[in-house]
C-alpha positions as semicolon CSV with decimal commas, in nm:
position;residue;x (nm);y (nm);z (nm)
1;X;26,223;12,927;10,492
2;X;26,180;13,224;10,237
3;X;25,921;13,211;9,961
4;X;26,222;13,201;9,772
5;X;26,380;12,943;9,897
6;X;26,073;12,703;9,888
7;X;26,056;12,798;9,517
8;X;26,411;12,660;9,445
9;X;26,381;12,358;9,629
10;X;26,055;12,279;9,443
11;X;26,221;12,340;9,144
12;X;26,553;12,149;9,225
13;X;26,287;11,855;9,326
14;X;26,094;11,868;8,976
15;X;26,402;11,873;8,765
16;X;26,542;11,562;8,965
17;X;26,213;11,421;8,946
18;X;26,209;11,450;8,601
19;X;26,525;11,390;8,468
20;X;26,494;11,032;8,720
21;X;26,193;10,942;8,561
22;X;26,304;11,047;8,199
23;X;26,615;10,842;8,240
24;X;26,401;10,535;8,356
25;X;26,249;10,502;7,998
26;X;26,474;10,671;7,718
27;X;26,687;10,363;7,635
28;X;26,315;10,228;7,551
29;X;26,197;10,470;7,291
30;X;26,312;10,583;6,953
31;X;26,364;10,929;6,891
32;X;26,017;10,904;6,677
33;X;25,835;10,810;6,996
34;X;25,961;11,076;7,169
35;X;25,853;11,358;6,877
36;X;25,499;11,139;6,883
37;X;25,518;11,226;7,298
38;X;25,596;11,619;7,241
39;X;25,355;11,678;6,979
40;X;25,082;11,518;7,220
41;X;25,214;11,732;7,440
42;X;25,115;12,038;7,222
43;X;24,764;11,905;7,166
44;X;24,615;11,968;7,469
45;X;24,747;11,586;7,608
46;X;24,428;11,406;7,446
47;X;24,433;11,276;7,106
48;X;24,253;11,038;6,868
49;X;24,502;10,773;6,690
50;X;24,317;10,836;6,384
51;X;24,507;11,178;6,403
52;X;24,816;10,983;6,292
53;X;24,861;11,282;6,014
54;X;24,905;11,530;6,318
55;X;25,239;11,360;6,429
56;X;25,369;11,343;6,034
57;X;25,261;10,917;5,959
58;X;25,118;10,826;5,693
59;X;24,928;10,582;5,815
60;X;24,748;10,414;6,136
61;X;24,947;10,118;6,129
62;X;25,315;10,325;6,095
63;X;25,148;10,567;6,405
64;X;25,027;10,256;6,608
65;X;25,437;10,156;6,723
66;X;25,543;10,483;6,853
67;X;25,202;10,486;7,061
68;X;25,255;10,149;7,183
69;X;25,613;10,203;7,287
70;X;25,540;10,545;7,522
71;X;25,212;10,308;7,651
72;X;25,461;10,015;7,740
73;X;25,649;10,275;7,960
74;X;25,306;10,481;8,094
75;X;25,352;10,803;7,925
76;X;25,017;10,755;7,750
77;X;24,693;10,522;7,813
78;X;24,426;10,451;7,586
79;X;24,067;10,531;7,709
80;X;23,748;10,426;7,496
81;X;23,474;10,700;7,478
82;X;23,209;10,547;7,704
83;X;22,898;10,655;7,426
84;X;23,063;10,500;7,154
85;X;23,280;10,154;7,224
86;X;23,458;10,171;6,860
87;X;23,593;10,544;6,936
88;X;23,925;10,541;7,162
89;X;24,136;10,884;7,278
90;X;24,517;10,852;7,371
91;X;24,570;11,047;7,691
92;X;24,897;11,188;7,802
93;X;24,987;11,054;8,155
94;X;25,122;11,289;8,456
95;X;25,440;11,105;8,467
96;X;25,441;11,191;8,089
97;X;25,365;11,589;8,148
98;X;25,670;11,608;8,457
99;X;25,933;11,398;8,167
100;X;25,817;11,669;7,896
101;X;25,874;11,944;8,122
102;X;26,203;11,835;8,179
103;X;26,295;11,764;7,827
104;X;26,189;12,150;7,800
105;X;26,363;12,255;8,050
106;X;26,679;12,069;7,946
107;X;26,648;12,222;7,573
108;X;26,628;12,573;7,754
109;X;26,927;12,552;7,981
110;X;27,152;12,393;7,700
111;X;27,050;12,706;7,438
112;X;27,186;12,956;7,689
């Protein structure tokens, strides 16, 4: 098998992978969720919730359901910073990185 064709296949396999695993959870988030999910995305994958601004809310309690919702389905976890208890970090999951790349790739292939 060529370079070439190892390429393809891998790609073939990541867009099935992610469109499968995309398809598992849309039905279970709101289009805000989703924008909360690509603008982590853009950060690096690591956030703090009191960056709530970042992601247009204006508050911690109107940010808190759209995190929840992409937690319920394991797009993002919630670590505390082992120095300081009281400080937590939302982190981006894998699963959440191969669904973004997807949703990417989807935009891509529809604008040409």
């Amino acid at each position: 098998m060529s370079e070439d064709e190892k390429h393809g296949r891998y790609t073939s396999w990541l867009s099935d992978e992610g469109k499968a695993q995309h398809d598992a959870v849309d039905r279970q988030l709101t289009p805000r969720s989703w924008k909360v999910l690509e603008d982590g995305v853009k950060l690096g994958g690591s956030f703090s919730p009191s960056a709530y601004e970042l992601f247009g809310f204006n508050s911690l309690e109107a940010f808190r359901p759209s995190a929840k919702a992409l937690e319920n389905v394991h797009l993002v976890t919630s670590v505390r910073d082992e120095s300081d208890k009281r400080r937590m970090s939302i982190v981006i999951t894998p699963k959440a990185f191969l669904i973004s790349h997807y949703r990417e790739s989807s935009k891509e292939t529809r604008r040409h």
